[in-house]
C-alpha positions in Angstrom: -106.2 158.2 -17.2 -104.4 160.5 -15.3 -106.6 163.8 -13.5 -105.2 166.8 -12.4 -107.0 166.7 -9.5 -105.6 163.6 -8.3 -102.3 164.8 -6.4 -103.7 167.8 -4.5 -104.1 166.9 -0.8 -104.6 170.4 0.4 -107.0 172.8 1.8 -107.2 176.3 2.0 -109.5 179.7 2.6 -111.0 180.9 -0.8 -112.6 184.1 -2.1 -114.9 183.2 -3.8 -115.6 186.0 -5.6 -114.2 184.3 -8.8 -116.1 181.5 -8.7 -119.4 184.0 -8.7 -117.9 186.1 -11.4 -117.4 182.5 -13.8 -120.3 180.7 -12.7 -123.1 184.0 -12.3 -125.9 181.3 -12.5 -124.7 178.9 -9.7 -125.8 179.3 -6.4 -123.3 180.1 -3.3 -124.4 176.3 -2.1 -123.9 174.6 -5.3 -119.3 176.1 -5.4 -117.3 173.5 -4.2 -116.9 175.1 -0.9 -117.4 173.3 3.0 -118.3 176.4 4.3 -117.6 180.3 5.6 -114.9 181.4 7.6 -116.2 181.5 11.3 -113.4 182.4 13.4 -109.7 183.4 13.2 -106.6 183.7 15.2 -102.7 184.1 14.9 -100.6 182.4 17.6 -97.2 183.0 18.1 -95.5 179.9 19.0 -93.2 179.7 22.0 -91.3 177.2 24.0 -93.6 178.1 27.1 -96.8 178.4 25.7 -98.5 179.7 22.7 -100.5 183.4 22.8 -102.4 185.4 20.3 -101.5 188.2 18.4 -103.9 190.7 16.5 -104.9 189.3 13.3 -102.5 191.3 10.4 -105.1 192.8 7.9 -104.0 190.4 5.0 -104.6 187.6 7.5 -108.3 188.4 7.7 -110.7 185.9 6.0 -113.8 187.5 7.1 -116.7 186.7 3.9 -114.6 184.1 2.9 -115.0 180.2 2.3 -113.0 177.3 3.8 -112.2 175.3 0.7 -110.7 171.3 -0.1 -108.2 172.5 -2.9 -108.5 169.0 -4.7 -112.4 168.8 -4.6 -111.9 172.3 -5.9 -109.5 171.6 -8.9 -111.8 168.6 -9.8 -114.7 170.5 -9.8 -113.1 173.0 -11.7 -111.8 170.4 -14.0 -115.4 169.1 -14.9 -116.8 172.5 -15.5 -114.3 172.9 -18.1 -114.2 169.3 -19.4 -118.1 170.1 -19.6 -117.7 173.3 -22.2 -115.9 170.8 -24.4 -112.3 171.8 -23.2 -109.5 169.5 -23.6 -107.7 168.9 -20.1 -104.4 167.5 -20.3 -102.8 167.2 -17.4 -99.1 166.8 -17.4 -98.1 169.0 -20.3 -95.7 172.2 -19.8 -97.3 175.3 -21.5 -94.8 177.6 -22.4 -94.8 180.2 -25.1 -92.6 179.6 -27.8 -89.5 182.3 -28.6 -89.7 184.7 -31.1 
C-alpha cells in the first residue's frame, strides 16, 4: 500500500500553533516535533567569505519548533486514519464545474 508520507524527505521550522489548536489534549512533547528553535542567522553568500545580515522579521522563528516534514505527514496521517478517515493518497481532488 502506498502512504503519503513515504516520498517526503524534508524538514522544516513549524508553528505549532495548529497542531495545539487540533490536538488541545496532547501535550507539547507528545507533536511530532525534534525540538524548539534555538538560534538563527541569515548569511549572505560571497565568493570571499560569507557574513551575517540582520535576521528580516518574517525570517524570525523565535517560539517555534524544528520539524521532519515526513515524520510530520505520517503522524498526521494516523491521527486521521485513527478518526476513521479514508486516506487515499494519489487521487487529484478537484471540484467539479458547474
Amino acid at each position: 500500500m502506498r502512504y503519503p508520507w513515504t516520498c517526503c524527505s524534508s524538514g522544516a521550522v513549524v508553528n505549532p500553533r495548529a497542531l495545539r489548536e487540533l490536538f488541545p489534549e496532547l501535550s507539547e512533547s507528545e507533536l511530532p516535533m525534534r525540538g524548539p528553535v534555538t538560534k538563527e542567522a541569515v548569511y549572505l553568500l560571497t565568493l570571499v567569505t560569507p557574513s551575517t545580515i540582520p535576521t528580516p522579521p518574517t525570517m524570525l522563528n523565535h517560539g517555534n519548533r524544528v520539524a521532519s516534514l515526513c515524520e510530520l505527514v505520517c503522524w498526521l496521517g494516523e491521527q486521521t486514519e485513527a478518526l476513521g478517515v479514508n486516506v487515499l493518497p494519489g487521487f487529484p481532488v478537484a471540484r467539479q464545474p458547474q
